[in-house]
C-alpha positions in Angstrom: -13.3 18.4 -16.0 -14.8 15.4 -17.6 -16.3 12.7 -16.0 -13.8 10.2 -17.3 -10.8 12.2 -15.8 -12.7 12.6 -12.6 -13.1 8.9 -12.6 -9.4 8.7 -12.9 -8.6 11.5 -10.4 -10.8 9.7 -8.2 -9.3 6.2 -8.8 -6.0 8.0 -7.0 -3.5 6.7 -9.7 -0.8 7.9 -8.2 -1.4 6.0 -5.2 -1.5 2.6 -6.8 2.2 1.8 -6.6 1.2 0.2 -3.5 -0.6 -2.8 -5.2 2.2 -2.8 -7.8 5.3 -2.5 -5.3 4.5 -6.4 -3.6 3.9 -8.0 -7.3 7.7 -6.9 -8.2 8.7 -7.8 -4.9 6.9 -11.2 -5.1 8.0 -12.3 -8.7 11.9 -11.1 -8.1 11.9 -13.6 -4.7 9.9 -16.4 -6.3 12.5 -16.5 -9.2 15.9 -15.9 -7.0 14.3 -19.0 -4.9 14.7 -20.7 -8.5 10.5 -21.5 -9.1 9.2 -20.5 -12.5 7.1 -17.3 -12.9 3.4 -18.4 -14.1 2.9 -15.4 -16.1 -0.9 -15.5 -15.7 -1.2 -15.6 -12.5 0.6 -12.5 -11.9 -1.1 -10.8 -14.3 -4.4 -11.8 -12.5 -3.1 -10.7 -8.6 -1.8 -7.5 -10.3 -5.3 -6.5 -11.5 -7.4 -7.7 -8.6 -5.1 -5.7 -6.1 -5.5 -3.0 -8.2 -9.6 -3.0 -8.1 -9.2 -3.7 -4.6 -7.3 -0.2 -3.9 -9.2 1.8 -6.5 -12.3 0.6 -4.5 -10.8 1.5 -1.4 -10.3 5.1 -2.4 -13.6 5.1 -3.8 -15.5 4.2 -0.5 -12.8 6.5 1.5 -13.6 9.3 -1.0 -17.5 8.9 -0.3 -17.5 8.0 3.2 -14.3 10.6 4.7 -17.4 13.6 2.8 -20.3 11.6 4.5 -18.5 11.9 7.5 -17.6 15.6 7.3 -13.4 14.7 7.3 -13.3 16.1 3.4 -13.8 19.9 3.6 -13.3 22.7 1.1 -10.5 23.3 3.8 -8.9 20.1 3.0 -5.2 19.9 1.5 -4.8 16.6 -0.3 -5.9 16.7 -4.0 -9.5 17.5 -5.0 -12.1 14.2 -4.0 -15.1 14.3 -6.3 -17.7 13.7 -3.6 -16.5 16.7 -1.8 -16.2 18.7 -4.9 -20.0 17.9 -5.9 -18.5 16.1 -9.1 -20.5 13.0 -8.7 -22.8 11.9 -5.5 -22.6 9.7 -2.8 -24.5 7.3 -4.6 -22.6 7.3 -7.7 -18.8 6.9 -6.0 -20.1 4.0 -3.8 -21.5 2.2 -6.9 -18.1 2.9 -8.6 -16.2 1.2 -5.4 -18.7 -2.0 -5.9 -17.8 -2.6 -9.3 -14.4 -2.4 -8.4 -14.7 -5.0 -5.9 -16.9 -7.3 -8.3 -13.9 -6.4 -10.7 -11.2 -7.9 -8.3 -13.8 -10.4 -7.8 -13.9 -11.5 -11.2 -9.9 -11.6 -11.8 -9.7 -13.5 -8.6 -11.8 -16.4 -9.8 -9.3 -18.3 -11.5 -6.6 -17.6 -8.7 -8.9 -19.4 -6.5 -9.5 -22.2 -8.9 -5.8 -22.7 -8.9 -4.6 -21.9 -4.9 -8.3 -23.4 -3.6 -9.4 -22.2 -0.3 -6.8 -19.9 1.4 -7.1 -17.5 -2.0 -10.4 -17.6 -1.5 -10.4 -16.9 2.0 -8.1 -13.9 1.0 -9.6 -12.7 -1.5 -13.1 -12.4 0.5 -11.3 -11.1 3.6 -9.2 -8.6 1.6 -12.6 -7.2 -0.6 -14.3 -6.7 3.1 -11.8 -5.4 4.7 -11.1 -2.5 1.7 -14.8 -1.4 2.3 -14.4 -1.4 6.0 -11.6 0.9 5.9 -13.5 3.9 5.7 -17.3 2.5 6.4 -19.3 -0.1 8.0 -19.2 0.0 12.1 -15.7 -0.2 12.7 -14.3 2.3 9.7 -10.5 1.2 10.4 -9.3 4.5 9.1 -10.9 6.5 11.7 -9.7 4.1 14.6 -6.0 4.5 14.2 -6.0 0.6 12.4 -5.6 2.0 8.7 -1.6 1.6 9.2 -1.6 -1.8 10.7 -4.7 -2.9 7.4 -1.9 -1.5 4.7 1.2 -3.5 6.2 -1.2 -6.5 6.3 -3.2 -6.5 3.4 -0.7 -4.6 0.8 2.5 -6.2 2.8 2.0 -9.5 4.4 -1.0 -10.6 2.4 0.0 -9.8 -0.9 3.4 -10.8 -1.0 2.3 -14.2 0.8 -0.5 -14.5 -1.2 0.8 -14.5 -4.5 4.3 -16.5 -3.2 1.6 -19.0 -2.4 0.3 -18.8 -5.9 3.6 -18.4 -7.3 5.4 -22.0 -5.7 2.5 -23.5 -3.2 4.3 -23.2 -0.4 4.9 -20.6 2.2 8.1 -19.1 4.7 9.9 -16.8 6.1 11.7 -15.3 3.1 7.8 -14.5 2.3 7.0 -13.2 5.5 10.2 -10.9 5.2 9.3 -9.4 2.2 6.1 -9.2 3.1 6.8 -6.6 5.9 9.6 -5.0 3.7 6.7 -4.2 1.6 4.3 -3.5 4.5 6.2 -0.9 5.8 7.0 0.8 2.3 3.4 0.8 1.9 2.7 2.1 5.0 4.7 5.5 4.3 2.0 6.8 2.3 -0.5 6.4 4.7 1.5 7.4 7.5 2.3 11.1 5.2 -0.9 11.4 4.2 -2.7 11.5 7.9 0.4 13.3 9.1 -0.7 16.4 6.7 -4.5 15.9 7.9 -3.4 15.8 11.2 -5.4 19.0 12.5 -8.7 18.5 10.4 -9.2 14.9 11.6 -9.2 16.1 14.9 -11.6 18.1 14.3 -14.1 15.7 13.3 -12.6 12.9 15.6 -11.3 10.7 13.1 -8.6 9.3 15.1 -6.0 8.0 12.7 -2.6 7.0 14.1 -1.4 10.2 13.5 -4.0 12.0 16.0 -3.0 9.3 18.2 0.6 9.6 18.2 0.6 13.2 17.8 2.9 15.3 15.6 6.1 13.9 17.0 5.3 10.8 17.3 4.0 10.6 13.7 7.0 12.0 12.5 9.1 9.5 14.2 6.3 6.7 13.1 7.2 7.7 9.5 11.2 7.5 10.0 10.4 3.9 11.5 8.4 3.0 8.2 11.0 4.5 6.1 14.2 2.5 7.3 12.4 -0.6 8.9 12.6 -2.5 5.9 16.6 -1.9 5.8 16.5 -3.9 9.4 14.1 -6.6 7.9 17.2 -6.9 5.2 19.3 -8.1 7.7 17.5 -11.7 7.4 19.2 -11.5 3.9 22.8 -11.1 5.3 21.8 -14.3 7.9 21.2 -16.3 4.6 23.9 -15.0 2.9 22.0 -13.0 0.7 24.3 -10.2 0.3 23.4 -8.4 -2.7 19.3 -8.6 -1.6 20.4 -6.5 1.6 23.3 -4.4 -0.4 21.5 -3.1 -3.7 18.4 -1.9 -1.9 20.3 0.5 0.2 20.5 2.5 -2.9 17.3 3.7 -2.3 18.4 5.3 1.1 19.3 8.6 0.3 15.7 9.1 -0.7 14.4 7.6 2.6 15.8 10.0 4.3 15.3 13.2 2.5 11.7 12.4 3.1 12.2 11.8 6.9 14.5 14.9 7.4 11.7 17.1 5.3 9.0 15.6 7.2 10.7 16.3 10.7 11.6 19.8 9.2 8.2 20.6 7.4 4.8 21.7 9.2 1.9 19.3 8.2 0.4 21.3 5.4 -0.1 21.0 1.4 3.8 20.2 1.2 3.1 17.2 2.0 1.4 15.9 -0.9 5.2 16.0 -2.4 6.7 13.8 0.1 3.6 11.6 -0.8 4.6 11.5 -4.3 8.0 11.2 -3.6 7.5 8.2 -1.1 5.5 6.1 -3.8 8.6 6.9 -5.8 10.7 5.5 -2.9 9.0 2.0 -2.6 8.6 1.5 -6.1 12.5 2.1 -6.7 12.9 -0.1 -3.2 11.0 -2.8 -4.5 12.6 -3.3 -8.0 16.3 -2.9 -6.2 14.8 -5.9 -4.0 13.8 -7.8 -6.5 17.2 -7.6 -8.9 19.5 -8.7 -5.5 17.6 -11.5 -5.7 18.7 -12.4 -9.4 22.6 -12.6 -7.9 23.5 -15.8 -7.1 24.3 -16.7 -3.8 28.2 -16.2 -3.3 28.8 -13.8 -6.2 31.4 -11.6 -5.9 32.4 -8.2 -8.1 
């Protein structure tokens, strides 16, 4: 393997739907609220989320082998810490320029939104290291669910909706945990297969906490909760924002009914792949009912 495709591996591409799932979101409700999309500023919030998560799973990859929760035992795909393919050193150094990365695209978003994206921006950066490290690593407290519906949910959304129009609501707030709990799947999937090796070295995500039922049912909530969140949508007469995302569905719950039928173990990892599928296809649906014109009828 060469080191640029372990750099890429490591990066966990295929994870990063969940910093480009609240952008579509975002820019389908700022337009069906009638506000005119600023180009550069989504491009900007696209690209700083993204440094933000890629530094994430950088520190997680260094600090989850520090910590003894990556094994040769382990049944996610291969971390390069674990696998000796760079050191500790090196993957940390990676996350930092990551963060300086968002950093840097998040300087002219702060020029323009002034103190609360600032505020954001700082709060999100720290709290992406502190997921896996630093004296409260959230990840290994059972708070890495509740960081990904805030930070790649609530924050996001708002945050760029704030960017987008200067102003701030429910509709936000709405999508916001639409997209929080989309997010959240992947999390939830992920510690669900881990289950039994993060016990082991007391990592206690939600999953250890809630046990295997309770994760499973924990995953079914964060699979259909953003189809109750669309009922807002129907109270504003919004029909087509709750009706077109429910086309989605039938992929929610093939992954729920494989989860509750499937023993955590390296089958998983396609229900992961599949759920980042799901959001991303639930977040575009989202975003095109909100082109439709209130009162439009077939």
């Amino acid at each position: 393997m060469t080191k640029a495709k372990a750099w890429i591996l490591a990066a966990r591409p295929k994870t990063l739907s969940a910093s480009l799932v609240p952008i579509i979101a975002t820019v389908g409700l700022v337009r069906g609220f009638g506000y005119e999309i600023q180009w550069w500023i989504v491009v900007l919030a696209l690209f700083s989320s993204f440094f933000i998560q890629i530094g994430t799973n950088l520190v997680n990859d260094a600090m989850d082998f520090k910590k003894g929760a990556d094994t040769e035992k382990r049944l996610g795909p291969v971390r390069v810490t674990q696998q000796g393919i760079f050191t500790f050193n090196q993957v940390m150094l990676g996350a930092g320029i990551c963060f300086a990365l968002s950093a840097a695209c998040g300087i002219p978003l702060v020029i323009h939104g002034g103190w609360p994206i600032l505020a954001v921006g700082i709060f999100s950066i720290l709290m992406g290291y502190a997921y896996t490290s630093g004296p409260l690593p959230l990840a290994y407290y059972g708070l890495g669910d509740l960081f990904v519906i805030l930070f790649f949910g609530l924050v996001a959304v708002g945050g760029l909706f704030y960017l987008l129009t200067g102003t701030y609501g429910m509709p936000a707030f709405i999508v916001g945990l639409q997209i929080g709990f989309l997010s959240t799947v992947l999390i939830a999937i992920n510690n669900l297969r881990d289950i039994h090796t993060d016990v082991l070295v007391n990592k206690k995500t939600m999953a250890v906490r809630l046990g295997l039922t309770g994760s499973r049912f924990w995953v079914g909530f964060l699979v259909f909760a953003p189809f109750f969140g669309g009922y807002y949508w129907l109270s504003l007469e919004r029909w087509w924002v709750y009706i077109i995302p429910l086309v989605s569905f039938p992929i929610g719950l093939f992954i729920v009914k494989r989860i509750f039928r499937t023993e955590p173990g390296i089958e998983y990892n396609r229900y992961l792949a599949l759920s980042s599928l799901y959001s991303l296809i639930f977040s575009v649906l989202l975003a095109v009912g909100f082109q439709i014109p209130v009162g439009f009828r077939l």
